[in-house]
BASE-171334 format. One record per residue (C-alpha): y, z, x. Coordinates in steps of 0.05 Angstrom, whole numbers, padded with zeros to 5 digits, always signed. Layout:
<vextis>
YZX ...
</vextis>
This chain:
<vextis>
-01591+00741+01415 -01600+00704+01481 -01634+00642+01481 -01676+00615+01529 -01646+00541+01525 -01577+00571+01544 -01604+00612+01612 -01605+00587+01684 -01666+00591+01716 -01631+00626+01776 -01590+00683+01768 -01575+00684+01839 -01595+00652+01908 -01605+00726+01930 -01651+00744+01881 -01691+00681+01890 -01691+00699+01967 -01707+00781+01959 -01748+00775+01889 -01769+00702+01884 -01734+00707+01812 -01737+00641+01775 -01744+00642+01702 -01788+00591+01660 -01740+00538+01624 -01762+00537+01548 -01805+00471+01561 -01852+00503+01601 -01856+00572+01561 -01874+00531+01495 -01932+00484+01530 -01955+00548+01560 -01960+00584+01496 -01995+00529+01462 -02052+00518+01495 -02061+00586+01460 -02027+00569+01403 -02065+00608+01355 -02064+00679+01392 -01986+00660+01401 -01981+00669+01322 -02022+00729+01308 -01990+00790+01293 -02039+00833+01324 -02055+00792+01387 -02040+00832+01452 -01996+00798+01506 -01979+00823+01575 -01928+00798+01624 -01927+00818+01693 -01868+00782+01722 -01835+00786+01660 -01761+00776+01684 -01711+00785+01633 -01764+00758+01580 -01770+00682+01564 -01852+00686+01551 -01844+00754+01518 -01781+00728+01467 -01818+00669+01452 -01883+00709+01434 -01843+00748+01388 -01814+00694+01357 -01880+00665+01340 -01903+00727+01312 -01847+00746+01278 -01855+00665+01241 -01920+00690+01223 -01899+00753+01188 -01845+00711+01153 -01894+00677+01125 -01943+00731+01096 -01898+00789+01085 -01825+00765+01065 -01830+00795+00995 -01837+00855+01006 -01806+00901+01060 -01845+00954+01070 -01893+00906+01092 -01850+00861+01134 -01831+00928+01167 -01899+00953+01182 -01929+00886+01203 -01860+00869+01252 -01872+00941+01285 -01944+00917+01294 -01925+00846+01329 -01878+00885+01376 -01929+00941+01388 -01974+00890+01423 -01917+00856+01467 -01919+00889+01537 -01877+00863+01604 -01863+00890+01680 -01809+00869+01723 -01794+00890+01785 -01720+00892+01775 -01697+00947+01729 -01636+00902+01706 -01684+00848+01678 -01729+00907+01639 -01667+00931+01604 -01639+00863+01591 -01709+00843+01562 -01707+00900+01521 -01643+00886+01483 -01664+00819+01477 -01734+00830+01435 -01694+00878+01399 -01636+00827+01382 -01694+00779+01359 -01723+00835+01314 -01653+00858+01285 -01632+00785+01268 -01693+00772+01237 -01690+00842+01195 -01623+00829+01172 -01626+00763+01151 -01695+00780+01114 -01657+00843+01082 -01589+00851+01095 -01568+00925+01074 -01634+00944+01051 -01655+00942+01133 -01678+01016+01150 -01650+01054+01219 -01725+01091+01216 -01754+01025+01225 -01704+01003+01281 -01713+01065+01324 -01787+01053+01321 -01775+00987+01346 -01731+01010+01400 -01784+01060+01417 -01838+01019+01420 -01800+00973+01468 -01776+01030+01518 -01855+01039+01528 -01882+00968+01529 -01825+00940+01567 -01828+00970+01633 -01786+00969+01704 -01850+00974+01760 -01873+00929+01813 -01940+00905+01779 -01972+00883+01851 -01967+00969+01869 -01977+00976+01799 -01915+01043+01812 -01843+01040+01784 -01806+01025+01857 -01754+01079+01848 -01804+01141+01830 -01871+01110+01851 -01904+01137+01807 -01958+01099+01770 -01937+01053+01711 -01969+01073+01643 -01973+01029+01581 -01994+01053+01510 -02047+01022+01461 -02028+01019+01397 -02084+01011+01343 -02063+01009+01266 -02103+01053+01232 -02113+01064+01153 -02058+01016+01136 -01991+01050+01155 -02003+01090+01213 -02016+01077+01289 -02062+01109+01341 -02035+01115+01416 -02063+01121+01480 -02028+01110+01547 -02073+01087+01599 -02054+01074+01681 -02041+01005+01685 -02075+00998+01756 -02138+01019+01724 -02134+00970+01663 -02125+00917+01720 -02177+00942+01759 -02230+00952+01717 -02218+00899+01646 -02209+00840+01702 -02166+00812+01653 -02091+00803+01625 -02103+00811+01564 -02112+00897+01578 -02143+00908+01514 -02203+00870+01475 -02192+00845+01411 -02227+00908+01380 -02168+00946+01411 -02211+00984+01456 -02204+00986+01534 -02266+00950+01568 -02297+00986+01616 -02252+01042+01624 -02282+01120+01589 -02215+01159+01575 -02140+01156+01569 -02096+01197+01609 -02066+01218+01542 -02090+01217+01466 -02042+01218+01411 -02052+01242+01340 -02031+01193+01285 -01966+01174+01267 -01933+01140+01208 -01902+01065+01245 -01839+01093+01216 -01840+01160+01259 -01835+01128+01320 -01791+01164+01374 -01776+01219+01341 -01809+01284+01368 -01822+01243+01429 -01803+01267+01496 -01856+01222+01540 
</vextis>
């Protein structure tokens, strides 16, 4: 797992010059994150970066969430499982480098899989990691969040919603991220009813799926 006390806050003096690329050092990520301390801790809170780089904010959200599952769910797996999926399913980031998405990736996966194994060693399912990975190869995204396109394809970035419904499974629906912008007016994307403020329809509705399904029929 990388941690954000051991990065630089420049990778490079060319990316600083072509990208303006310089990563938050863990004291500010942690003041920042408490003045909204509680939404920081709960699970179900939604949190959107849009100059994510390879993740400080996004790692440190997770962490916090993850603490909070610790806490309520450690007994029993199934529950730690669903409720982890959950805290990751609200966790959403843009970068305009694609080297930075990928690396963030990994890196809120390596938090989830040391947390998983050290919860539950051999018990730890591969159904629950591939929803995790799944979950972050849609939430985590390479675009350019000022043209609101991915820079290689241009075409328009898209993030899902994911609701819980009836205990174990979710509810999707991807939505243009221009239009969230455009029309919520705020970072957040999503209210804390999970609906989408002012916007009518989805480019795409999803039937239900168990948490633990994730990724598997999938070709989106």
């Amino acid at each position: 797992m990388i941690s954000i006390e051991n990065k630089q806050q420049v990778k490079s003096k060319k990316r600083v010059a072509d990208h303006g690329e310089v990563f938050t050092n863990e004291r500010e990520v942690n003041a920042m994150l408490d003045l909204v301390k509680i939404e920081s801790e709960r699970i179900e809170s939604r949190f959107l970066e849009p100059a994510m780089g390879d993740g400080n904010f996004l790692a440190e959200v997770l962490n916090r969430k993850l603490n909070t599952v610790d806490d309520k769910y450690k007994s029993v797996q199934f529950e730690w499982e669903r409720y982890a999926v959950i805290s990751i399913s609200s966790i959403y980031g843009v970068d305009i480098l694609k080297d930075n998405a990928i690396e963030c990736r990994i890196r809120l996966f390596n938090i989830f899989e040391n947390r998983y194994k050290t919860r539950f060693n051999d018990k730890c399912s591969d159904d629950c990691r591939r929803s995790v990975q799944y979950l972050l190869e849609r939430n985590i995204l390479w675009g350019d969040a000022l043209d609101f396109t991915n820079p290689e394809t241009k075409r328009p970035i898209i993030f899902s919603e994911w609701s819980a419904v009836n205990g174990s499974l979710l509810k999707r629906r991807d939505y243009i991220f221009k239009f969230l912008v455009e029309k919520t007016h705020q970072f957040s994307m999503f209210n804390d009813q999970g609906n989408v403020g002012s916007i009518d329809e989805p480019v795409k509705d999803y039937p239900l799926i168990h948490f633990l399904k994730l990724g598997l029929d999938d070709t989106n």
